[in-house]
Backbone bond lengths (Angstrom), bond angles and torsions (degrees), N, CA, C in turn:
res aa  C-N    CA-C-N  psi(-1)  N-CA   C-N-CA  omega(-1)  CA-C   N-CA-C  phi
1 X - - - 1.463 - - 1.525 109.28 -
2 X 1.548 113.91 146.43 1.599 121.34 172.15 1.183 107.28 -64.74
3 X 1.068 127.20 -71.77 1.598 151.98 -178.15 1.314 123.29 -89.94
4 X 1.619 107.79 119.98 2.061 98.65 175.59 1.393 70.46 -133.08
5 X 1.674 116.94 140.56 1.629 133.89 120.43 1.408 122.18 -117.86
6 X 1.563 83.42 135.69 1.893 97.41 -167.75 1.823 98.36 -108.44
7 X 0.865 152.29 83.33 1.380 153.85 150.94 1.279 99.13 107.19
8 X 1.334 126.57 61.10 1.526 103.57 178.87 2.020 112.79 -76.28
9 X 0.919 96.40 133.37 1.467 95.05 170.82 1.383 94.19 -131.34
10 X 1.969 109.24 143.92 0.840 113.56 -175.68 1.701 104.61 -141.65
11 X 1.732 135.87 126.15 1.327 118.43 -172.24 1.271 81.74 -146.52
12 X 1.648 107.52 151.45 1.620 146.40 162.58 1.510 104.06 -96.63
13 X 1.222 127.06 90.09 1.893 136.18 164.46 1.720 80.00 83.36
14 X 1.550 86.94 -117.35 2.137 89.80 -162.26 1.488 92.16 -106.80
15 X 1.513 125.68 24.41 1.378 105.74 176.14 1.710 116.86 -95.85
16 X 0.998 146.00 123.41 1.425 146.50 -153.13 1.795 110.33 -93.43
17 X 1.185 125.69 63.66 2.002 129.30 -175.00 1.605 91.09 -56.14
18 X 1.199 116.81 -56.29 1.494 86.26 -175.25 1.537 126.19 -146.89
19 X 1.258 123.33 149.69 1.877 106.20 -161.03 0.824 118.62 -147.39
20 X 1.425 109.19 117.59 1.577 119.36 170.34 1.709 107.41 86.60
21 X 1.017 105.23 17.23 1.811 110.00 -168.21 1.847 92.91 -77.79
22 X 1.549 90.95 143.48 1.574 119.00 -170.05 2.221 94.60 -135.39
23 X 1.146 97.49 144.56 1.294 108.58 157.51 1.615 112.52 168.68
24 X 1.631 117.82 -176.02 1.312 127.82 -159.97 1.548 98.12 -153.60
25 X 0.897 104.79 116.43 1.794 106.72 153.42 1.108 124.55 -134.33
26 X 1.233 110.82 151.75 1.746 122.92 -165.16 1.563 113.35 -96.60
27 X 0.974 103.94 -178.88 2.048 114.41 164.55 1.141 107.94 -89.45
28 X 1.771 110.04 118.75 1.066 105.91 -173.84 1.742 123.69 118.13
29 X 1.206 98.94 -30.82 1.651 109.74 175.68 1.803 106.43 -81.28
30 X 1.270 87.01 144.51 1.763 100.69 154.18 1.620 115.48 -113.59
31 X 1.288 114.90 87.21 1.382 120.31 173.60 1.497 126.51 -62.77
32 X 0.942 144.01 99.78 1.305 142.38 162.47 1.747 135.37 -60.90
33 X 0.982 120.59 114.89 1.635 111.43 -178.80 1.011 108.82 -109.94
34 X 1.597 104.58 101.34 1.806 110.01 169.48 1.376 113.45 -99.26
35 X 1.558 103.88 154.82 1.470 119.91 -173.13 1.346 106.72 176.29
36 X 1.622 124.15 -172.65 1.015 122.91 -145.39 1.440 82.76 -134.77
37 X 1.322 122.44 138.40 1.737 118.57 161.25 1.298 122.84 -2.77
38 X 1.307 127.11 124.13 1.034 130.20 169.85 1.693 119.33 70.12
39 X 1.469 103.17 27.01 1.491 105.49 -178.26 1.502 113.10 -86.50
40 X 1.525 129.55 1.27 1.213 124.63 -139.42 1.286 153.22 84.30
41 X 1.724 95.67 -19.08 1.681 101.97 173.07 1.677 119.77 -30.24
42 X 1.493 98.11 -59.97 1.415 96.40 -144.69 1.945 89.08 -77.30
43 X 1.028 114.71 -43.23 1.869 106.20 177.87 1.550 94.94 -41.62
44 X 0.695 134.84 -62.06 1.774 140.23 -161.03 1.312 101.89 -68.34
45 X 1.253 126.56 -25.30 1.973 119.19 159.72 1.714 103.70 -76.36
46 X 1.881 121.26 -62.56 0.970 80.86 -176.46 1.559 134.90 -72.73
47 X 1.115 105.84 -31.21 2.025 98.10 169.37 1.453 92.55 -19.97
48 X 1.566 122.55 -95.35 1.379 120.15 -169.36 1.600 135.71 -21.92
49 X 1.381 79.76 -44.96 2.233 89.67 170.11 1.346 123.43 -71.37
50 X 2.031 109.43 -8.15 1.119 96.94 -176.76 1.628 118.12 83.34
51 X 1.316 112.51 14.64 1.608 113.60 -173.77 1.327 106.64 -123.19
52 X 1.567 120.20 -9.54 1.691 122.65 153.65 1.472 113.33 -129.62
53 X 1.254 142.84 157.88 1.234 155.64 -157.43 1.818 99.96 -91.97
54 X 1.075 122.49 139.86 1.526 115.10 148.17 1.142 134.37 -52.85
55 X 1.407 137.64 -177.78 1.351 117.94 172.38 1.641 85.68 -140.41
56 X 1.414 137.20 -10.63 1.718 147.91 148.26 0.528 88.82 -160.02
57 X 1.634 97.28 158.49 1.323 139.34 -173.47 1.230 135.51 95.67
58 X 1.531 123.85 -173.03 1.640 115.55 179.59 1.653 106.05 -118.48
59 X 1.002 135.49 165.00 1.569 156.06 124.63 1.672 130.63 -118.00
60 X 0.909 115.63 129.08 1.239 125.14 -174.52 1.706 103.60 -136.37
61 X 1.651 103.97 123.66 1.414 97.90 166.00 1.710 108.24 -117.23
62 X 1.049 118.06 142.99 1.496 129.10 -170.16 1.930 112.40 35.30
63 X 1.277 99.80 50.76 1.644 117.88 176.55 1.588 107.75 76.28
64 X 1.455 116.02 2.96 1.363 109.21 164.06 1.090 138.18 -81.22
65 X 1.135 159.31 67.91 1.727 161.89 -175.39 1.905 93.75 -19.84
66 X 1.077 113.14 98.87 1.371 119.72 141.05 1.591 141.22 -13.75
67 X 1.096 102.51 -28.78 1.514 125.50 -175.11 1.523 104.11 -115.68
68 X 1.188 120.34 -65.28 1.292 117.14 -178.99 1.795 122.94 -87.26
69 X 0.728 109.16 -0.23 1.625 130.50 170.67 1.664 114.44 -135.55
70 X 1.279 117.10 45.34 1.419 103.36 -157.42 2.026 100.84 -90.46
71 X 1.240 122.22 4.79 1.685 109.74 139.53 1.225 136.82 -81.95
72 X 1.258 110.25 -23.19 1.707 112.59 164.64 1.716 105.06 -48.44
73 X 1.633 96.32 -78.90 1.535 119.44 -169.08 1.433 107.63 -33.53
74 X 1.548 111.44 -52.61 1.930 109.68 165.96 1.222 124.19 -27.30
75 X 1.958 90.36 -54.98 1.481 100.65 -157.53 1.321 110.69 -62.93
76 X 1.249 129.68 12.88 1.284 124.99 -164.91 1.454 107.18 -151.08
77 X 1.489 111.99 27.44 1.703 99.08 178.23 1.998 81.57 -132.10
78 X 1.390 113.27 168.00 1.360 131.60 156.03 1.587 114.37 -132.70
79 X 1.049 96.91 112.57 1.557 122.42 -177.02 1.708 130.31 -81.95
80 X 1.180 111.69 110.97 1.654 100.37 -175.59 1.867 88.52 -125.32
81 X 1.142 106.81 114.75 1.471 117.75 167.42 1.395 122.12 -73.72
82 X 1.062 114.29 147.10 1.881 107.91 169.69 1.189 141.55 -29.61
83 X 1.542 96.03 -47.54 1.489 95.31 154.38 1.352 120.53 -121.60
84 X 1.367 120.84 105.60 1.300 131.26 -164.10 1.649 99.75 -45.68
85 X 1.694 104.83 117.69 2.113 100.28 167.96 1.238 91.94 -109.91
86 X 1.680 89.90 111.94 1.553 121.13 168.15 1.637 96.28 -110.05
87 X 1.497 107.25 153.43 1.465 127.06 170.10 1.341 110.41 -76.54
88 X 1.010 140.58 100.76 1.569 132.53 -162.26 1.392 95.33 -94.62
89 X 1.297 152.31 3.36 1.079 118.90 155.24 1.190 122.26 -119.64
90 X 1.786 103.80 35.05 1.557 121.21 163.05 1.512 122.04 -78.87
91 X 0.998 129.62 139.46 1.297 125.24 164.91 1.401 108.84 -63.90
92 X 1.648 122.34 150.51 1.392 126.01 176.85 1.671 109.99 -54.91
93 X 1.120 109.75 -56.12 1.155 104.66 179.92 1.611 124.22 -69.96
94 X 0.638 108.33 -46.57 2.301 121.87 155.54 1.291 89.61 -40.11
95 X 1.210 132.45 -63.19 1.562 124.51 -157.30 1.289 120.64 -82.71
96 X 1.652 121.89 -19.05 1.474 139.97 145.51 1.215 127.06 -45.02
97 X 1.454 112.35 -31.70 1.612 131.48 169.21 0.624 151.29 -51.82
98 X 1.900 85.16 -52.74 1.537 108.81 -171.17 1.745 101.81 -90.82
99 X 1.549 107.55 -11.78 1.636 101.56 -176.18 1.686 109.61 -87.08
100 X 1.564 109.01 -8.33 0.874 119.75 -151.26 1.503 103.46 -99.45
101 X 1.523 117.09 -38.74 1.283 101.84 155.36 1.469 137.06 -71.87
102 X 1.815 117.07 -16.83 1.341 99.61 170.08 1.032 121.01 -89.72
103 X 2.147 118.34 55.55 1.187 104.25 149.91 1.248 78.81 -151.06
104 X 1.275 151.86 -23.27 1.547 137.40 178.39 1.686 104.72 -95.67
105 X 1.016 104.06 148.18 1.861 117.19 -176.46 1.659 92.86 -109.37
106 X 1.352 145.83 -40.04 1.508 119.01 169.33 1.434 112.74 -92.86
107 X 1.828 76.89 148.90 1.625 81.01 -172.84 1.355 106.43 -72.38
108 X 1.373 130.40 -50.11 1.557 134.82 -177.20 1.211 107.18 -16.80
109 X 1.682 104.42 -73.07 1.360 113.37 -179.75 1.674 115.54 -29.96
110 X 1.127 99.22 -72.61 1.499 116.14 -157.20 1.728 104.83 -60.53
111 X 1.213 121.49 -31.70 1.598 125.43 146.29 1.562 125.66 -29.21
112 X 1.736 97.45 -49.29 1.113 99.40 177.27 1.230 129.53 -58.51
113 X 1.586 99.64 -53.90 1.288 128.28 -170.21 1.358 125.53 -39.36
114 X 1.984 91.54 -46.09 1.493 126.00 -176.72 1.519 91.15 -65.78
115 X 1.077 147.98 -46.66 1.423 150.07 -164.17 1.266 107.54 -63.35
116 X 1.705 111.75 -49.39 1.435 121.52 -161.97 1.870 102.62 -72.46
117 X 1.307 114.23 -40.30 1.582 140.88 -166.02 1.779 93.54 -55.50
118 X 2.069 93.92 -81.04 1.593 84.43 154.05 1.537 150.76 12.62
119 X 0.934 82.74 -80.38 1.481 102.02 -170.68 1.608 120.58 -82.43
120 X 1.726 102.61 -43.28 1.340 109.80 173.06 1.581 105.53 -65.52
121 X 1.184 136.42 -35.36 1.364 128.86 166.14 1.428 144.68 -106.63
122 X 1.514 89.67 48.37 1.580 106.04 174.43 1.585 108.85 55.76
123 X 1.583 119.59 46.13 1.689 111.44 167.22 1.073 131.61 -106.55
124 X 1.531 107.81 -2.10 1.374 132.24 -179.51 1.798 98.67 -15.55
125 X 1.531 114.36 -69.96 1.173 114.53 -148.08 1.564 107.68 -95.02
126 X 0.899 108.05 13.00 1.825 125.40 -157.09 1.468 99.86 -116.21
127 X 1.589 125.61 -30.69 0.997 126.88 -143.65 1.849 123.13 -85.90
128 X 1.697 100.18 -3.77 1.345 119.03 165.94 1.804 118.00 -119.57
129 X 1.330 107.90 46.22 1.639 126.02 -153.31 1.648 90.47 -128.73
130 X 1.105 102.29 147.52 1.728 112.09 175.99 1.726 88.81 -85.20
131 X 1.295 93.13 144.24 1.510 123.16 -178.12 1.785 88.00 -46.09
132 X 1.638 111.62 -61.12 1.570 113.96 -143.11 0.964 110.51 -74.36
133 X 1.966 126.98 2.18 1.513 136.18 -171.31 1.442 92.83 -103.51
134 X 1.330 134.97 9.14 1.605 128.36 -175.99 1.272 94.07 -89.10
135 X 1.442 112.21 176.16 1.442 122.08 170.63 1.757 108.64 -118.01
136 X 1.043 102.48 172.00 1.424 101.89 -171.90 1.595 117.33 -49.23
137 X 1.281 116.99 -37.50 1.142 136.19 176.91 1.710 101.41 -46.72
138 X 1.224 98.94 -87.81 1.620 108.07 -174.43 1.469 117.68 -61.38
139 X 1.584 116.76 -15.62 1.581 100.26 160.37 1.777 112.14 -78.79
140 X 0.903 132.48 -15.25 1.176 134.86 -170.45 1.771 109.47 -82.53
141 X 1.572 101.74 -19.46 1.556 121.36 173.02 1.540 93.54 -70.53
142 X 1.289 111.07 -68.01 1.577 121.33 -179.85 1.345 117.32 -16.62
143 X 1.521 96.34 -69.09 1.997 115.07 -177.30 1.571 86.28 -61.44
144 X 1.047 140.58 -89.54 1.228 129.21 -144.68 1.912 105.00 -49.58
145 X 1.244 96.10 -37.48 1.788 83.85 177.26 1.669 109.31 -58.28
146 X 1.284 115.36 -39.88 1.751 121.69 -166.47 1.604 90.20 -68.00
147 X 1.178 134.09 -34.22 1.031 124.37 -167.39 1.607 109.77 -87.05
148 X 1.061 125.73 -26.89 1.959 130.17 164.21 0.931 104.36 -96.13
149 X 1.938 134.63 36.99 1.766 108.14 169.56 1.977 94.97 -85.21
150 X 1.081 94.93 -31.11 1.844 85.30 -174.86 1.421 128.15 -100.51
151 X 1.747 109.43 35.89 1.294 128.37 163.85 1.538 95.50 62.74
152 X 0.940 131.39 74.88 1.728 128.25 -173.94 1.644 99.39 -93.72
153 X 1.481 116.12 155.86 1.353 130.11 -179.69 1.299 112.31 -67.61
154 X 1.445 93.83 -59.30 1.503 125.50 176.20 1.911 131.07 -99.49
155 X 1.390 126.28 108.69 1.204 137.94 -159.41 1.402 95.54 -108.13
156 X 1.633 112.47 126.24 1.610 111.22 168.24 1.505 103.27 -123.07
157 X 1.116 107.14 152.15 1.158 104.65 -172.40 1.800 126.69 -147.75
158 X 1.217 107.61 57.34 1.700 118.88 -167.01 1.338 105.80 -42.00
159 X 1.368 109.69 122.03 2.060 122.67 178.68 1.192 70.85 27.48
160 X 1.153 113.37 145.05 1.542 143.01 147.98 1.451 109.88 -133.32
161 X 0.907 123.89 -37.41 1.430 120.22 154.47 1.977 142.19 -61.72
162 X 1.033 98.89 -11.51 1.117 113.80 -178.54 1.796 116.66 -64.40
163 X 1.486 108.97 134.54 1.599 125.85 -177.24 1.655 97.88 63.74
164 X 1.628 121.45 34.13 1.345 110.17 160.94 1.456 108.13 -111.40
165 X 1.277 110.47 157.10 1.390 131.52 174.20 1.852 98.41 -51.02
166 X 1.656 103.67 171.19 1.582 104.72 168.33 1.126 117.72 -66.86
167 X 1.390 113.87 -53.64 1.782 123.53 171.71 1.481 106.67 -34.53
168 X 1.286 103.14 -65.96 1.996 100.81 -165.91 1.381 89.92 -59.52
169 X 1.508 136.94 -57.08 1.524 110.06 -176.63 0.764 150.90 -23.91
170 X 1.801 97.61 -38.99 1.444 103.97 -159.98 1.616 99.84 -100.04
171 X 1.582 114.99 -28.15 1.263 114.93 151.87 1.479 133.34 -12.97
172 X 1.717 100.64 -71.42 1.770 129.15 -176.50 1.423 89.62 -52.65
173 X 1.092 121.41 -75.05 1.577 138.45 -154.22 1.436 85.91 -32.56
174 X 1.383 105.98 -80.71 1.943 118.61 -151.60 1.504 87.66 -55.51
175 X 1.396 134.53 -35.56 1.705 120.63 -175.39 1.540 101.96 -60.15
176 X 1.424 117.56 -53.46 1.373 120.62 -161.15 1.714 107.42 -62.29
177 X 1.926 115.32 -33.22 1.562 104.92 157.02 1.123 124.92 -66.81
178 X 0.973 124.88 -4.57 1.573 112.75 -164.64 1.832 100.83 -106.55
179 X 0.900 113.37 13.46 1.189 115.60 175.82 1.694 115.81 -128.71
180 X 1.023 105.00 -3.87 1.393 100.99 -166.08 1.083 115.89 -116.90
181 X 2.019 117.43 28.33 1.320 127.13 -173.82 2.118 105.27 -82.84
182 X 1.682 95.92 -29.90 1.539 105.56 152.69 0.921 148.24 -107.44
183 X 1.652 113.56 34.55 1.230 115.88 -143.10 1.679 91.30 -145.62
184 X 1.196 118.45 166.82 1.583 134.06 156.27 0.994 99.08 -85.62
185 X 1.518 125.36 138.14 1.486 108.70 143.06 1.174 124.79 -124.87
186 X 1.326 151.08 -174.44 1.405 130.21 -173.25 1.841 83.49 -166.46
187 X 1.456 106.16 129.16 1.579 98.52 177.91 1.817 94.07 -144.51
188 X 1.211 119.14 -173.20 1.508 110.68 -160.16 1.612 92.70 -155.21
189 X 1.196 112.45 122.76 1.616 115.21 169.03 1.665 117.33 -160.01
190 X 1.496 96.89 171.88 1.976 86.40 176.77 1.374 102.95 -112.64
191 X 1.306 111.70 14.63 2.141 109.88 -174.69 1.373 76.94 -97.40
192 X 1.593 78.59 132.29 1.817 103.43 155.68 1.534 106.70 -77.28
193 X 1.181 116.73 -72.91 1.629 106.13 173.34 1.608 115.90 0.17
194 X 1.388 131.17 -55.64 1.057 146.95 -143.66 1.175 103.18 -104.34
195 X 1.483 124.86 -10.76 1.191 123.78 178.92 1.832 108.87 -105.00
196 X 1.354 98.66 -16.11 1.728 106.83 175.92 0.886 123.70 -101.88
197 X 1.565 130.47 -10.42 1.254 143.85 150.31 1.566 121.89 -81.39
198 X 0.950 127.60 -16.19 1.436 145.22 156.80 1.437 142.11 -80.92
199 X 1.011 96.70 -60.50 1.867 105.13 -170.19 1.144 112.94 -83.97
200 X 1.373 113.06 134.69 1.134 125.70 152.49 2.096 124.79 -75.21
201 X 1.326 95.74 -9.86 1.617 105.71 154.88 1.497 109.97 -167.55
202 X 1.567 112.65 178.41 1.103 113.74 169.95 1.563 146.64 -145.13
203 X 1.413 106.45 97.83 1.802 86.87 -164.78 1.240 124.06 -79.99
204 X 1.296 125.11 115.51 1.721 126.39 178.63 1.825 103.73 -79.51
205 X 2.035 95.31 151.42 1.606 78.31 -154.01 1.653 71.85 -158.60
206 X 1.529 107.07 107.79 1.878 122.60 174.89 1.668 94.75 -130.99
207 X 1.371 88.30 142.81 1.423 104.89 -168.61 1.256 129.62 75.54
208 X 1.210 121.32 -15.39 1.356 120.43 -170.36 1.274 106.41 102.79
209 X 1.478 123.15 19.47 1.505 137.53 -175.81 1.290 113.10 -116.77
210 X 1.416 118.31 164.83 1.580 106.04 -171.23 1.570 88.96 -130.39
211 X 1.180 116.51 70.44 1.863 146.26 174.09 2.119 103.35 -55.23
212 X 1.442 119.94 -7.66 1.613 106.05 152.06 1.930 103.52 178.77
213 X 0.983 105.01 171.57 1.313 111.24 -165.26 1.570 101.24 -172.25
214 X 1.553 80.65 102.19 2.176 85.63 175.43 1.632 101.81 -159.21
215 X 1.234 106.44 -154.83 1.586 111.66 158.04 1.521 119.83 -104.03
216 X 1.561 121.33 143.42 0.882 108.24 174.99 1.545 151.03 -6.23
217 X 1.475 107.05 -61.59 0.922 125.10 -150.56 1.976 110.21 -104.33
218 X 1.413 100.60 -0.51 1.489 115.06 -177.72 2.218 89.90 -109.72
219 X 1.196 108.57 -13.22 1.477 113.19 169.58 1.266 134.69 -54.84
220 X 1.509 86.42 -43.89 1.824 116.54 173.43 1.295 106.59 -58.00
221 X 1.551 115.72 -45.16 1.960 112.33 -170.22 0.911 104.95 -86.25
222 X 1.732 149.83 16.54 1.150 117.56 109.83 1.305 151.28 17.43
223 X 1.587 130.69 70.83 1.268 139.73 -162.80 1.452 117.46 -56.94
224 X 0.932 119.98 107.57 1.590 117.24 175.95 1.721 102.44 -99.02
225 X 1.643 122.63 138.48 1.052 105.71 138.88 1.490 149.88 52.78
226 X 1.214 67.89 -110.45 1.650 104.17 173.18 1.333 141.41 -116.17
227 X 1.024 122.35 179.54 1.943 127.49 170.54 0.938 109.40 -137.14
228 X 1.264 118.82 167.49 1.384 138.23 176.94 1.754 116.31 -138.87
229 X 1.288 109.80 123.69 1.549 130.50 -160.67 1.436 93.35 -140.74
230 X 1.727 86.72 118.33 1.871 105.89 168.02 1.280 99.00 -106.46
231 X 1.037 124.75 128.39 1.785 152.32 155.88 1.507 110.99 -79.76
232 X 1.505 114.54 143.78 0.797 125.99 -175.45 1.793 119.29 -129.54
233 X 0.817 121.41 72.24 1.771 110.42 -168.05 1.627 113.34 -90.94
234 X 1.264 125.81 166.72 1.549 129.13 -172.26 1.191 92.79 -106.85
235 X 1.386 146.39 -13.33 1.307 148.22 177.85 2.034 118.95 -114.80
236 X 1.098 126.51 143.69 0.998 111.33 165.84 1.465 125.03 -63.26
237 X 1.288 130.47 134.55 1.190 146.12 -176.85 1.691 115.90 -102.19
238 X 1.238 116.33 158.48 1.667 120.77 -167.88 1.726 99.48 -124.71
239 X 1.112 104.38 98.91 1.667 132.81 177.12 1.427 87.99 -16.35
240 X 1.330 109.81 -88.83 1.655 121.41 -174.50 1.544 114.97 9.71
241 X 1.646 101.98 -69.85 1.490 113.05 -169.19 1.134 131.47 -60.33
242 X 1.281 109.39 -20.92 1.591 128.71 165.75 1.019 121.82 -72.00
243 X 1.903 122.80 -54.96 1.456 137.29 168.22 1.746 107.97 -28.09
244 X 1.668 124.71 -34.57 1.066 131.56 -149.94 1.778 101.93 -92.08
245 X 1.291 99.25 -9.73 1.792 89.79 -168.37 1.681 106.18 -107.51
246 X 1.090 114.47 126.54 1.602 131.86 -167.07 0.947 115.79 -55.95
247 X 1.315 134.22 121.35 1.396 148.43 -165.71 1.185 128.11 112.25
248 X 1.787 109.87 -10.51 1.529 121.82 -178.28 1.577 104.76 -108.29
249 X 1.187 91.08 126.67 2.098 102.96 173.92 1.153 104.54 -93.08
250 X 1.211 131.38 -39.41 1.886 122.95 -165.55 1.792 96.47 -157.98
251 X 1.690 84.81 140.06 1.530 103.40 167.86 1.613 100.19 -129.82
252 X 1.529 115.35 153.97 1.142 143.89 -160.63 1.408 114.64 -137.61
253 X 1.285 120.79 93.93 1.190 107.87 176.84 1.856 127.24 -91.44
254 X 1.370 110.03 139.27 1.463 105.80 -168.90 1.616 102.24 -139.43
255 X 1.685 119.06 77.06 1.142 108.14 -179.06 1.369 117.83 80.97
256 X 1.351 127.51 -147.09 1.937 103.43 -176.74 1.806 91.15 -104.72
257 X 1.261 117.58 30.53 1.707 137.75 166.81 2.092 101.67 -76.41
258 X 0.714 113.08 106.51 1.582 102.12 143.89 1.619 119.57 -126.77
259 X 1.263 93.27 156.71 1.730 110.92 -156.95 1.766 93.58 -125.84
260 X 1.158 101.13 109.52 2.071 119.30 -170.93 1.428 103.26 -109.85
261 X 1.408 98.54 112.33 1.790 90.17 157.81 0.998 84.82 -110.34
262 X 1.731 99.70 163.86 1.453 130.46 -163.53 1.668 105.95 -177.26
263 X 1.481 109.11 129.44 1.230 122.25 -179.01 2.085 117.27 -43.31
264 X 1.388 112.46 148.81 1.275 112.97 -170.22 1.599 108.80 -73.72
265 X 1.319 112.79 -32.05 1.537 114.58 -175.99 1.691 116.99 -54.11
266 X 1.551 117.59 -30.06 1.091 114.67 -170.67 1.421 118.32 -145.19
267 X 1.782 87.42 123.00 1.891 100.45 -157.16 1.895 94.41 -55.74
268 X 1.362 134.60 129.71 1.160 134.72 138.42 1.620 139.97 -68.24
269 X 1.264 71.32 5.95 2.107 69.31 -167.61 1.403 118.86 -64.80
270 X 1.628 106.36 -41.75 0.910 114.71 177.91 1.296 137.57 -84.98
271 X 1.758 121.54 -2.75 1.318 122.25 109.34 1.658 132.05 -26.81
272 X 1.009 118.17 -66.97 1.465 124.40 -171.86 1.089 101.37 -73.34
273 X 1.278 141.02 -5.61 2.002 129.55 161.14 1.529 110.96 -90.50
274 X 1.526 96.39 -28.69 1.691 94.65 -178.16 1.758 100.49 -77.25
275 X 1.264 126.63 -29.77 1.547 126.44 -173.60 1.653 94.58 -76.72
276 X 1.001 123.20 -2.23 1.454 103.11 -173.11 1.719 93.36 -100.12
277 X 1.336 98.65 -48.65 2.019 95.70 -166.74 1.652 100.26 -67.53
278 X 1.034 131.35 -30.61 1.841 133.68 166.38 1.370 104.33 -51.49
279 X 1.362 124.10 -40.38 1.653 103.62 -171.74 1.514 94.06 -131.72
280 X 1.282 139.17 71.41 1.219 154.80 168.37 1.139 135.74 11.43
281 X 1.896 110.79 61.47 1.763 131.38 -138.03 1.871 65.52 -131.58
282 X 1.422 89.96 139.56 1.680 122.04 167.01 1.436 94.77 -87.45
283 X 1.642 122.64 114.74 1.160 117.99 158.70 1.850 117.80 -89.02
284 X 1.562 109.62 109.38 1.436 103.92 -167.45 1.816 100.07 -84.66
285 X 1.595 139.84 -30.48 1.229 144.05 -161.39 1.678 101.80 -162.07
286 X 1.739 97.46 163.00 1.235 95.98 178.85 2.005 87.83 -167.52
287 X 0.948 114.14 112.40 1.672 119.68 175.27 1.316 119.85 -137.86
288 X 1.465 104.74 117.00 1.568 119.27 -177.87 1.616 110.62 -86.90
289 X 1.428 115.91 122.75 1.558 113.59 -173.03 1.335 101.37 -95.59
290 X 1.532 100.07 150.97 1.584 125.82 -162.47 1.199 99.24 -105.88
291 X 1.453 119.76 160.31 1.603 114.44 -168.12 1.698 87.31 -83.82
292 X 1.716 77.81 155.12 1.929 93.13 164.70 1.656 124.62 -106.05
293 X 1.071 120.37 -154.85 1.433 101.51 -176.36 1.911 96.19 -100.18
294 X 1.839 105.20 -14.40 1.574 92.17 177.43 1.199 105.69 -95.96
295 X 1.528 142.35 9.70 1.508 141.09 151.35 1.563 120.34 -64.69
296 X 1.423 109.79 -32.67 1.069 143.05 168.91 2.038 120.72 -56.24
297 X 1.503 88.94 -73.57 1.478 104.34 176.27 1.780 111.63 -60.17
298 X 1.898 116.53 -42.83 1.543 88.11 166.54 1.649 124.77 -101.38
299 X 1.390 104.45 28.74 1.466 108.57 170.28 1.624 102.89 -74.38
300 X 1.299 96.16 -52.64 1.629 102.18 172.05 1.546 126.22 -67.44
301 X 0.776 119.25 -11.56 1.750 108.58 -166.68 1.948 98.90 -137.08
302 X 1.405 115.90 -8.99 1.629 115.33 143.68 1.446 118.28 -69.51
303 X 1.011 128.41 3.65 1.823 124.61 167.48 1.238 106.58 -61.88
């Protein structure tokens, strides 16, 4: 495994960022950490990078303990922080160099590397440009290059997307797959978008808690409650008659629209087709909504 955390707890004086957090990632995953401001994400990357201490618990990246091996564990992560610290009045390529030797000792190599980095992230034309004439877009290419000059196991990557246009998004995104067929990756954001177009799983993480951990798409079935059923009739309908059939808590009327919640245990529909042909209502539609991943995200992190 890339990644083991065994209880990380992590606190500043008596304030608690993060607790009791457990997880595993493999070679090969794109992990996502969703949450809401101030949930802990980003303490819980750096613990992992090795750039703050625990306060309990374990981390280990590629069998290295962080703490007690914490040059191994380096040697094997690439780090892009939140706010990317770039030298802005480095040249891209000067500034590729200089990251590039404090972790490779030949230069050849690290020439190469710089070539290969390059190229894999669109710097071709950028690459003799002062850092501070880039735009957000292409410094964010930058960090991600500083962060793959020394082929790392493990890639973290806090918002990396954040204050970019759609284009550069969608840019980052397809860079961040295309690399991570050997790679760990671990990236941190609050767009769902970014978590359904991306991940191969996802841990949601409020409070400093790690509140679910699955794949996307088993996230969604998530039981809520309730449901929600829009009706559709060609005639106006009288709330009342509906209120009366078991399984429905609230009707809403919106025009010849009604909007039914009704408990998950018991399908209604077929109530509400038989109430329509009994009292002689044209049923034109009828659609039950499925959870999303943002029905989902504040079911969990409104507790």
């Amino acid at each position: 495994m890339s990644i083991e955390v065994k209880g990380l707890t992590k606190t500043f004086s008596k304030q608690i960022a993060v607790n009791d957090f457990s997880f595993i990632a493999q070679k090969g995953e794109i992990v996502g950490f969703l949450g809401p401001n101030g949930a802990g994400k980003s303490t819980t990357m750096k613990v992992i990078a090795g750039y703050i201490p625990p306060s309990q618990g374990t981390v280990k990246v590629c069998g290295f303990d962080v703490v007690q091996q914490a040059i191994q564990s380096r040697q094997n992560i690439g780090y892009l922080p939140e706010h990317n610290p770039l030298y802005l009045d480095m040249y891209v390529h000067e500034y590729l160099s200089f990251a590039g030797s404090l972790h490779i000792s030949n230069r050849s190599f690290i020439k190469e590397r710089i070539s290969e980095m390059v190229a894999l992230c669109g710097l071709q034309k950028e690459q003799n440009k002062l850092i501070r004439s880039l735009s957000k877009g292409y410094r964010q290419r930058v960090g991600l290059a500083q962060a793959l000059l020394h082929d790392p196991e493990v890639l973290i990557l806090d918002e990396p997307t954040t204050g970019l246009d759609p284009n550069q998004i969608i840019e980052i995104r397809e860079l961040i797959r295309s690399v991570s067929n050997n790679k760990t990756v671990i990236f941190s954001t609050h767009i769902m978008q970014e978590v359904q177009a991306l991940c191969s799983r996802v841990l949601i993480i409020n409070n400093g808690m790690l509140v679910a951990d699955d794949f996307p798409d088993n996230l969604k079935n998530i039981q809520k409650a309730t449901t929600i059923i829009t009706v559709e009739f060609k005639e106006q309908v009288a709330v009342a008659g509906l209120t009366g059939i078991a399984g429905i808590v609230k009707v809403k009327q919106k025009d010849k629209l009604l909007v039914i919640e009704a408990v998950k245990e018991i399908d209604v529909r077929p109530a509400i087709f038989k109430f329509a042909t009994q009292n002689g209502y044209t049923l034109l539609g009828m659609n039950q909504e499925s959870n999303s991943m943002e029905d989902v995200f504040r079911q969990l992190t409104n507790r």
